[in-house]
Each structure stands twice: as C-alpha cells, then as structure tokens.
C-alpha positions in Angstrom: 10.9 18.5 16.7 7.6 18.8 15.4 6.1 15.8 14.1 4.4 17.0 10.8 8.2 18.7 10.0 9.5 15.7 10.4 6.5 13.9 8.3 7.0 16.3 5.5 10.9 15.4 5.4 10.2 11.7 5.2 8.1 12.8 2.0 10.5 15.1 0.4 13.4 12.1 1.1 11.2 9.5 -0.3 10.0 12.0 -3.5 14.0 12.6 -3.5 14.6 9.0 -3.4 12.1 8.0 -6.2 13.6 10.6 -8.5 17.0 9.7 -7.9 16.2 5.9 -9.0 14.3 7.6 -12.1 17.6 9.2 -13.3 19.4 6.2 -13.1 17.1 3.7 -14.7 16.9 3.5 -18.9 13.1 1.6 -19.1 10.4 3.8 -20.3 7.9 2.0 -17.8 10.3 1.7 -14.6 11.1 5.7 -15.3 7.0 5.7 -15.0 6.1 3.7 -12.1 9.1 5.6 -10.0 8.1 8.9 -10.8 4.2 8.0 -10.0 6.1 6.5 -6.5 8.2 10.0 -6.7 4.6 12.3 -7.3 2.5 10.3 -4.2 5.6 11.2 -1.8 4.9 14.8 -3.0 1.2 14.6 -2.6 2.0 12.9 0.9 4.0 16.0 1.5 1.4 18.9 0.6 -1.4 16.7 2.6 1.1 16.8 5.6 2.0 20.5 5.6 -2.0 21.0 5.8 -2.2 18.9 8.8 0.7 20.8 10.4 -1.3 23.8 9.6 -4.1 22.6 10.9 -2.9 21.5 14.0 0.5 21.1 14.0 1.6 24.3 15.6 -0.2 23.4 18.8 1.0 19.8 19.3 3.8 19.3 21.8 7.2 18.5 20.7 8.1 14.8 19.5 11.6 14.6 21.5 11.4 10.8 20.2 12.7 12.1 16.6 15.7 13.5 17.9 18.5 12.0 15.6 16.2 9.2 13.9 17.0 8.2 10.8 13.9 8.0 8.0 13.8 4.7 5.6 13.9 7.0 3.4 17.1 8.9 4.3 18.6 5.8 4.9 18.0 4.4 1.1 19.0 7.3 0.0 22.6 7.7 1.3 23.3 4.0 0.3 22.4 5.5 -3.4 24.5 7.7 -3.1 27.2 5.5 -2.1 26.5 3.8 -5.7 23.9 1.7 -5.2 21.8 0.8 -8.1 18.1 -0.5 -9.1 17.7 -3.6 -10.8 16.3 -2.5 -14.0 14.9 -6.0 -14.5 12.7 -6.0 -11.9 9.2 -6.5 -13.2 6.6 -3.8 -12.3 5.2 -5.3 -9.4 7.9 -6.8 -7.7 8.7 -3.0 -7.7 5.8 -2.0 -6.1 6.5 -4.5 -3.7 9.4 -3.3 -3.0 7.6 0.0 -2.6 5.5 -1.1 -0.1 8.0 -2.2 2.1 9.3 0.7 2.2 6.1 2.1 3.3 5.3 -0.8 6.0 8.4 0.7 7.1 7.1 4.4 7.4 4.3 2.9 9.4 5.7 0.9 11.9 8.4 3.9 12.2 5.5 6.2 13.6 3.6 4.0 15.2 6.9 2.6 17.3 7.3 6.4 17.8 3.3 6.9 18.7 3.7 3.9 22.1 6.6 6.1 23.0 4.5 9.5 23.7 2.6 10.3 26.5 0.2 13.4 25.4 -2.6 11.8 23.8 -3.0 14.5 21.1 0.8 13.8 20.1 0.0 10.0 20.4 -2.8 10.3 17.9 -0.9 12.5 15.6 2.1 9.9 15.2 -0.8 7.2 14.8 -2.4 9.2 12.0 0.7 9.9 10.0 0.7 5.8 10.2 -2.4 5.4 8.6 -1.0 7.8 5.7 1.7 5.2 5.2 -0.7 2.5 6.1 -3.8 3.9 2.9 -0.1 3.9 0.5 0.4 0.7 1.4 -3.1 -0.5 0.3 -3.2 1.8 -2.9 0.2 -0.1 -4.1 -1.8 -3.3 -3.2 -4.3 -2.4 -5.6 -2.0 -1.8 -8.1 -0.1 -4.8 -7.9 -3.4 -7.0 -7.8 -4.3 -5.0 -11.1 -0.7 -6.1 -12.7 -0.7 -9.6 -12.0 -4.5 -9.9 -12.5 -5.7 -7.1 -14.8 -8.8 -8.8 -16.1 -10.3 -9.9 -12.7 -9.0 -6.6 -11.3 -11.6 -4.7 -13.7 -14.0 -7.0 -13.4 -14.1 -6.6 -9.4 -14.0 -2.4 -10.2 -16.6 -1.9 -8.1 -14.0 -1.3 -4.9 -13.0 2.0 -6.9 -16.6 3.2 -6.9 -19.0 1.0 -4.7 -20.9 0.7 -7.7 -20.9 -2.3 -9.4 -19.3 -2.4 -12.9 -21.4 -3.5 -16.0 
C-alpha cells in the first residue's frame, strides 16, 4: 500500500471521526472545537494528497500497513458501537484528548518508519510523523491559550516573531 493512501485515510477517518462526535454532542462550543478538530484532519488530508503527488507515486510500497488498524478507525468503530462523548468535558481537556490521539498518529508512523529499509520510504513515514507531531504542538498552543489566555497574548510574539505591543 502506498503510504500517502494510507496517510490520507487516517485523515478522512479522523475528519469522519470529529464529525461523528459533532452530531452527537448538544454544546454550541464542543460542536465548535470538534469541527475545527474535524476541518484540520481535512486540511491534513489535501496537504497529504499533494505530497503523494509530489512524490508519492515513485516511493516503494509500505507492506508494513497491510491490515493495520488507524487510531482513528479504531475510535471510530467503538462509536459506532454507541460510544459517546462526555459533553462535560471542558475545552481543553478536549484538546487534550485530541492530542493523544495525535501522539498516537505519530508514534504509529514512526513505529512503521524503523520497520522500512528504503531510505526514501523511511523518510516518508518519518515526515507524515512530523505532520502529526506540528498538530500536536498547534493543539498545545491552544490549550496554553485556554487555561492562560492573558499570558498567552501577552507572549504573542511565537505567532509572528515579532514582539507584541
């Protein structure tokens, strides 16, 4: 299987996923967070299908994703055997939750990327795992804005390297 194919189903599950939980929660500002969760899985997607593009069609087979199972995939058949989101969770214990999801991803291709031998594959898997990886840190960010808003703005200048007046 081709890895980016394989990348780009992860997204689509975890955009699935995302939107599945937004259909079953009531909160105005869960329904918000999950479908800015749902949208970066989909911009994850699109940037994925440019790599494959790119470079995709030349990389050897991954024979390592025969028959694996995504995190995604995974969450999303136990939702479909009823589980439900705890609509009480506050916003960045959702994110959190979020991010494990995505240290998940990671580790996923990088335990995938010391099991290939072509170098070009190897550094493929490894870059899908910094995509996960940058999600990780932007959900970070997010969370560090929640809990500390004030100091969060006041320290803006990460956003821009410019410091914020």
């Amino acid at each position: 299987m081709n890895l980016y194919d394989y990348a780009i189903q992860m997204s689509r599950d975890g955009e699935d996923f995302f939107r599945t939980l937004t259909k079953q929660v009531k909160k105005p500002g869960l329904r918000k967070i999950l479908t800015i969760l749902a949208n970066d899985q989909a911009t994850h997607r699109r940037d994925f299908a440019k790599k494959k593009k790119a470079e995709g069609l030349s990389l050897s087979e991954a024979g390592n994703l025969a028959g694996a199972v995504n995190p995604f995939a995974a969450r999303l058949k136990r939702l479909g055997l009823g589980e439900k989101v705890d609509e009480n969770l506050p916003p960045a214990e959702l994110y959190r939750r979020g991010q494990t999801l995505d240290r998940e991803c990671e580790e996923f291709y990088r335990k995938r990327a010391a099991r290939v031998k072509d170098p070009r594959l190897k550094q493929a898997f490894l870059t899908v795992a910094e995509e996960q990886r940058k999600h990780y840190f932007a959900l970070e960010h997010l969370i560090n804005f929640i809990l500390e808003p004030h100091q969060s703005l006041e320290d803006a200048e990460w956003c821009t390297g410019e410091p914020v007046e």
